[in-house]
N, C-alpha and C positions, 0 to 999 in steps of 0.2 A: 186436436179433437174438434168437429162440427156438429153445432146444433142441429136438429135432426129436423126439425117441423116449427111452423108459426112464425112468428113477426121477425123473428134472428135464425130462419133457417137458413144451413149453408155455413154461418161465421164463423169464424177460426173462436176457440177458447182452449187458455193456455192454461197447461200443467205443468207440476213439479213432480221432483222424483225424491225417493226417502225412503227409508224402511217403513214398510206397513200400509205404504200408499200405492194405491192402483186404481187410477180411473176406470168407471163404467164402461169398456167395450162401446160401439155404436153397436156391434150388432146387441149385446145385452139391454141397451138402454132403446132399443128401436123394439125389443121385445116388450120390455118392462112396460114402456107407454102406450105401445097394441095393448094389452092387456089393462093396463088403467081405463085408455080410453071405452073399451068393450065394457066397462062398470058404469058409463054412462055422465060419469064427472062434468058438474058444467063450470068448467076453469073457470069462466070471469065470477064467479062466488065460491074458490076454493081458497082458502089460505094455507099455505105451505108452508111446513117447519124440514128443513134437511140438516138431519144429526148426525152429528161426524161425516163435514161435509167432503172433505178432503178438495176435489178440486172443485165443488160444487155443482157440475156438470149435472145432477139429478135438478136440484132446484133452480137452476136458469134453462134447462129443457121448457118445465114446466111452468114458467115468466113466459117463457117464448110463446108455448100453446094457449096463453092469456089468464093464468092464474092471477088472483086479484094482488097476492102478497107472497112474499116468502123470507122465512129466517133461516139461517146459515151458521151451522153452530158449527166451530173448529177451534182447532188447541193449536196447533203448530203457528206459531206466526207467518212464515213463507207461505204454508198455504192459503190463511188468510187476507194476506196481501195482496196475494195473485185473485183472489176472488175477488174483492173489490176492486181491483183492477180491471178486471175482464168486466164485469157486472156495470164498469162506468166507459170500459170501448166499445160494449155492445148496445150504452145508451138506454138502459133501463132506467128509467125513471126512483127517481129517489126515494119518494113516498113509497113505491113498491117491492124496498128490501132494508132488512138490516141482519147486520152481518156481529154475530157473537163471536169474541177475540176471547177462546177459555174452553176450559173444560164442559164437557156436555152431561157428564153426572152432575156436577155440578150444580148447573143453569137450568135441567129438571128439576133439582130438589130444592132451589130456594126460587125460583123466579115464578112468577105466575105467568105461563106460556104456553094457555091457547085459548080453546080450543080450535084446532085444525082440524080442516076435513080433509089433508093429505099428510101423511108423516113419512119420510125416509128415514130407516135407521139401517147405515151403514158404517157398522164400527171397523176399526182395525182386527184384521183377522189373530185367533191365539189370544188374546186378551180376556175375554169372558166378559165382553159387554152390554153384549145384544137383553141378557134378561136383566140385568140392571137398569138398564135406560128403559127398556119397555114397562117393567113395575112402575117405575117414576114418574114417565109418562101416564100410565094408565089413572096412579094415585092423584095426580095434580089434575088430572081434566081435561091434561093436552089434546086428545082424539075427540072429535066431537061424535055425537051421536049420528050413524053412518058414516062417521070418515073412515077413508080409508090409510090402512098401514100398511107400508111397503117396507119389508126388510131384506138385505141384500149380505149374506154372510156366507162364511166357510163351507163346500160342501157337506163335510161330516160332521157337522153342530148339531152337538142332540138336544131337541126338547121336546116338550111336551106338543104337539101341535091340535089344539091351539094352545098356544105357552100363556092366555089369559080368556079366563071365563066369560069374559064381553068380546069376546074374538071369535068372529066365524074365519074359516080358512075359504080364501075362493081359486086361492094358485098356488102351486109349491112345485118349482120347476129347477131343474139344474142346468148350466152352461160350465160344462167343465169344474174347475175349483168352487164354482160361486154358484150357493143355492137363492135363489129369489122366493119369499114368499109374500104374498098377499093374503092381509085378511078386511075384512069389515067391520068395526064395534059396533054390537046389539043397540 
């Protein structure tokens, strides 16, 4: 997989394979950041949390297009490895990541962790995790006022849309299995 734009466009970042894990598409994540950037985001004052990072390819997109910070939250050790990995061959600066080795309900409900003005939540599909982490998030303070959240789940995941009362919806789009929403907190 290739960063798509910014200071690392072009570079190779490597993925693993495993049950439950499926990188970003380029064409999904070349959509997703058309549409971020059309919300006007001024990266070098964004800080980035990517939940349930998996190969973390969402949050080194957005290093690359000059976000100021990004955390990296993943459970599987292999995944995590390879992210720090990739994250120190593509020469991103130190100060500008840290990488959580753990559960993402978890590291929502006891860590004080933002607020963000970009959030990915991209859980493993069939698990039921997307409303959990987003409550948690919302409870703790994670999304700042205007940030935006970007969830990337199951096509036929139902909820409520908007699935929280400080959430405007500005996209709800499909790519095949995977529905992308965007919203913006009040």
């Amino acid at each position: 997989m290739r960063i798509i734009a910014g200071e690392y466009r072009g570079r190779r970042v490597r993925t693993t394979e495993g049950p439950g894990y499926r990188p970003a598409t380029g064409k999904v994540r070349e959509s997703l950041f058309s549409m971020l950037e059309s919300q006007g985001l001024e990266w070098d004052q964004t800080r980035v949390a990517d939940i349930f990072a998996g190969s973390g390819s969402l949050g080194m997109e957005a290093l690359s297009r000059g976000a100021r910070d990004a955390v990296f939250v993943e459970k599987a050790a292999p995944a995590a490895a390879l992210i720090r990995t990739n994250l120190e061959e593509l020469g991103v600066e130190r100060q500008r990541w840290n990488l959580v080795k753990g559960d993402a309900l978890r590291w929502l409900g006891t860590v004080s962790v933002g607020p963000f003005g970009l959030v990915f939540i991209d859980p493993p599909y069939g698990k039921d995790l997307f409303l959990p982490a987003l409550r948690l998030l919302m409870e703790r303070g994670g999304l700042a006022t205007d940030g935006i959240l970007c969830a990337e789940v199951e096509a036929g995941l139902a909820f409520q849309n908007p699935p929280h009362q400080d959430l405007t919806l500005l996209r709800d789009k499909l790519y095949g299995q995977t529905r992308i929403c965007i919203w913006r907190r009040n």
